[in-house]
C-alpha positions as CSV (number, residue, x, y, z in Angstrom):
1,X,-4.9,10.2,-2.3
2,X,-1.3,10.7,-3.5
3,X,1.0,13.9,-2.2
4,X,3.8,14.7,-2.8
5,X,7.1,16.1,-0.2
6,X,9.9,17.9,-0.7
7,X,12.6,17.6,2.2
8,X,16.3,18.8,2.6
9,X,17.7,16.5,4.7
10,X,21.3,15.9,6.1
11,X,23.4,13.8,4.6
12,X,24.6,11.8,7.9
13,X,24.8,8.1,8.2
14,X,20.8,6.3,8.0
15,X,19.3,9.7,7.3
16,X,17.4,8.7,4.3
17,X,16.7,5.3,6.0
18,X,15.6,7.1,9.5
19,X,13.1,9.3,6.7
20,X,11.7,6.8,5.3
21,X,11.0,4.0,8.2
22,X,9.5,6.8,10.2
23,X,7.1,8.0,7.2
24,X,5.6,4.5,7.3
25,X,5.3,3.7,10.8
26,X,3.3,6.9,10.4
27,X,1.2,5.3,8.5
28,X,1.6,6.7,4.6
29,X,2.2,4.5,2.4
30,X,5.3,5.2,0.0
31,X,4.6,5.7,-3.7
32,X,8.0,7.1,-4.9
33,X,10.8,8.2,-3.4
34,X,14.0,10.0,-4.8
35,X,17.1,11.9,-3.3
36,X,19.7,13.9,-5.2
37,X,22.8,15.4,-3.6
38,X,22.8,19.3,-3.4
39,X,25.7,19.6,-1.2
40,X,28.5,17.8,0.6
41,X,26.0,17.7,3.9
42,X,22.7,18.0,2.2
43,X,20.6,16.2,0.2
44,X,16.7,16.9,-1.3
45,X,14.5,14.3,-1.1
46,X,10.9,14.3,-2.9
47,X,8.8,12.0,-1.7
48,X,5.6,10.6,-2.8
49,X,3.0,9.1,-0.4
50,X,-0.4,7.8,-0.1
51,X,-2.8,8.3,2.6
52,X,-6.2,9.2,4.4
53,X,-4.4,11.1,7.0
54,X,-3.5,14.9,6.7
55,X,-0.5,15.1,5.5
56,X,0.4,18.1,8.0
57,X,0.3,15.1,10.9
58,X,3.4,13.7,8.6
59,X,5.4,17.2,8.4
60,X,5.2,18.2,11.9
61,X,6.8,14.5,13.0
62,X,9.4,14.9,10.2
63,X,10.8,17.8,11.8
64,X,11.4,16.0,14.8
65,X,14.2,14.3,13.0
66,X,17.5,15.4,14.0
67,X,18.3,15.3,9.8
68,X,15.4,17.0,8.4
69,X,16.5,20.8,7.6
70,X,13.4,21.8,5.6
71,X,9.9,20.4,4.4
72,X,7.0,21.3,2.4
73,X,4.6,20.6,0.5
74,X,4.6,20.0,-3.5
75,X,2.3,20.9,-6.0
């Protein structure tokens, strides 16, 4: 089942990278991914994912990052 992710996320050196290699050592696959700047330290990243898991399990270890600012959930 696809779902969908909306994350602010700092803009520091292998953020995005960090973001997206933990999201599949997780185990969800990544469908889509996309990052626009909103700020000169920010950036929002929505990302789409496949998986059997709950995807709660995925946003309470993304807020472990040192990064990620905000996440939730799209419609």
């Amino acid at each position: 089942m696809n779902q969908h992710l909306k994350i602010k996320l700092g803009r520091s050196d292998g953020a995005l990278v960090r973001l997206l290699g933990h999201t599949e050592r997780r185990g969800f696959a990544l469908v889509g991914v996309s990052a626009i700047p909103t700020g000169p330290m920010t950036q929002l990243v929505d990302l789409k994912i496949q998986a059997i898991r709950p995807i709660e399990h995925l946003i309470h270890q993304l807020y472990k990052l040192y990064d990620v600012q905000h996440v939730e959930k799209a419609q």
